[in-house]
C-alpha positions in Angstrom: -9.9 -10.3 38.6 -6.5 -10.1 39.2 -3.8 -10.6 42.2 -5.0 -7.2 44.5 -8.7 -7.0 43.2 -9.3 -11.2 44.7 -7.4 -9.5 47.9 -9.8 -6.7 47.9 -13.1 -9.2 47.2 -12.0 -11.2 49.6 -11.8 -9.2 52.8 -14.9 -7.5 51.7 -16.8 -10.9 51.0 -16.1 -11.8 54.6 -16.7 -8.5 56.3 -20.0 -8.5 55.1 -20.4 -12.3 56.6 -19.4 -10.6 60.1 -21.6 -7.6 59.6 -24.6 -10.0 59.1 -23.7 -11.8 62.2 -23.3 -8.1 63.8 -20.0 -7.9 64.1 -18.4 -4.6 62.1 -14.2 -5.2 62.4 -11.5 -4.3 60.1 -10.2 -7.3 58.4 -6.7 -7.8 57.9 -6.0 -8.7 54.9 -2.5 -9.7 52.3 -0.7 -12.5 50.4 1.8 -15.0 50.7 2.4 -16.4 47.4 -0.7 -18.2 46.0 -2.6 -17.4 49.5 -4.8 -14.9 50.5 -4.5 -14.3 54.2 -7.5 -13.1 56.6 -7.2 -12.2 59.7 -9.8 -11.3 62.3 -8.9 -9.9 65.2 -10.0 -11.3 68.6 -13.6 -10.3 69.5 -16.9 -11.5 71.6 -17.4 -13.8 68.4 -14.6 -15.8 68.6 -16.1 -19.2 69.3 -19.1 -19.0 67.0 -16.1 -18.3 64.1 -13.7 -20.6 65.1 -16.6 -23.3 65.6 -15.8 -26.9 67.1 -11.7 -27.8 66.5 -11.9 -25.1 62.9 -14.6 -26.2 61.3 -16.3 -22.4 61.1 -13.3 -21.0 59.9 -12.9 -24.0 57.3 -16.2 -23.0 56.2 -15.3 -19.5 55.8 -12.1 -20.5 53.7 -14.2 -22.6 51.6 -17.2 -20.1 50.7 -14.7 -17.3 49.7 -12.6 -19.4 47.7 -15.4 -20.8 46.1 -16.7 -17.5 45.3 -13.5 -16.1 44.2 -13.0 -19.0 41.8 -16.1 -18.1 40.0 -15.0 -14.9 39.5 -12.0 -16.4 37.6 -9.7 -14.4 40.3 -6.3 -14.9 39.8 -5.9 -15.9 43.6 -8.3 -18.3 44.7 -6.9 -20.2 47.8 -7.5 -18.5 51.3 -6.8 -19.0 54.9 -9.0 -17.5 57.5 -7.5 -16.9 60.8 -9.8 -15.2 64.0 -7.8 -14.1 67.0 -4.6 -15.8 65.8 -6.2 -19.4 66.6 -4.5 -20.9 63.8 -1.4 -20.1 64.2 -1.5 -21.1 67.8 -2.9 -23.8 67.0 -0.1 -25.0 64.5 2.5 -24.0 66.6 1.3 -26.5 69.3 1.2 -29.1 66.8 4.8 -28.4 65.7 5.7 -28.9 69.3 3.7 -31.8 69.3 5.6 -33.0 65.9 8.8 -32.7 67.7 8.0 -35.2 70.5 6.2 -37.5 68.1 9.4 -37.4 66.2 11.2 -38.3 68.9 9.4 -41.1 70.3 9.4 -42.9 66.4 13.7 -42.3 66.5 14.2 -43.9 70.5 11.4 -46.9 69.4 12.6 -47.3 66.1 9.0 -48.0 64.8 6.8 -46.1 62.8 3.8 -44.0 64.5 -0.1 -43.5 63.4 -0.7 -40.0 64.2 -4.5 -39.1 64.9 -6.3 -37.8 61.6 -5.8 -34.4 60.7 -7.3 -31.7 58.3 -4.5 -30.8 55.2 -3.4 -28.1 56.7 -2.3 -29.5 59.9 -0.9 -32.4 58.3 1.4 -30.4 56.0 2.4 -28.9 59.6 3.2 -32.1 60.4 4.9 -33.6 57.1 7.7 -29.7 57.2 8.4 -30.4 60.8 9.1 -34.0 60.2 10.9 -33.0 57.0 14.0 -31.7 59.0 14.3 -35.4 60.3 16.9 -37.1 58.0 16.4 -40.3 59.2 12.6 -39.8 59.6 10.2 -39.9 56.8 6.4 -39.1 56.8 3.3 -39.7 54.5 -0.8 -39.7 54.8 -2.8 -42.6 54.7 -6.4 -43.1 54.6 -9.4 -40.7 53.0 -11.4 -38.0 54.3 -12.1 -37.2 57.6 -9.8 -40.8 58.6 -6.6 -39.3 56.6 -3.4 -39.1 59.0 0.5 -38.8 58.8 2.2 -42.0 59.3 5.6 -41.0 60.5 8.3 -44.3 60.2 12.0 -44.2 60.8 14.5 -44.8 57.7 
């Protein structure tokens, strides 16, 4: 399968999830780089998708990308997005980065952020990034993994 057909499965894979929960939308659908993008737009559903802090739309991600990866697509990683929550949701932790970052430079310590799923720690780690004097890296497994952020 290659680059437009795993686009192609993949917004039909999860439009017929919706349509078994009842909910017929249009979703959007491209790539950036190695990522297939879904957006739903915002509807009555939003909640039951997003589920409690992501967890329904990490789901989502992962049963498509499973399914495409058994198909031997040639993009397999996706990111499911309903009512632009994500990417609210990231930039408030990029805002959140910035004061974190500050607070580690005036104390001169090193901070133990709370634990975080990959994606919002590599939020974290390219905010931090632009930080010369501050570097970042994750500690711990699973659910417990976090960014430590530490001055040079």
């Amino acid at each position: 399968m290659d680059r437009e057909e795993s686009i192609v499965f993949a917004k039909q894979y999860l439009e017929n999830i919706l349509s078994f929960f009842g909910l017929n939308t249009d979703v959007m659908a491209s790539a950036d780089e190695d990522v297939i993008e879904l957006g739903v737009p915002s509807t009555y559903l939003n909640g039951f998708l997003i589920g409690q802090r992501g967890d329904t739309l990490r789901s989502l991600q992962f049963l498509i990308a499973t399914t495409l990866h058994q198909k031997n697509a040639e993009l397999t990683r996706v990111n499911v997005d309903v009512a632009g929550y994500k990417k609210q949701r990231n930039e408030r932790l990029a805002e959140q980065a910035e004061d974190w970052a500050k607070q580690v430079l005036e104390s001169g310590g090193q901070m133990h952020l709370p634990p975080m799923n990959p994606a919002e720690r590599r939020v974290v780690h390219k905010v931090i990034a632009e930080y010369s004097e501050l570097e970042t890296e994750s500690e711990g497994e699973g659910r417990d993994r976090h960014v430590v952020l530490k001055k040079l």
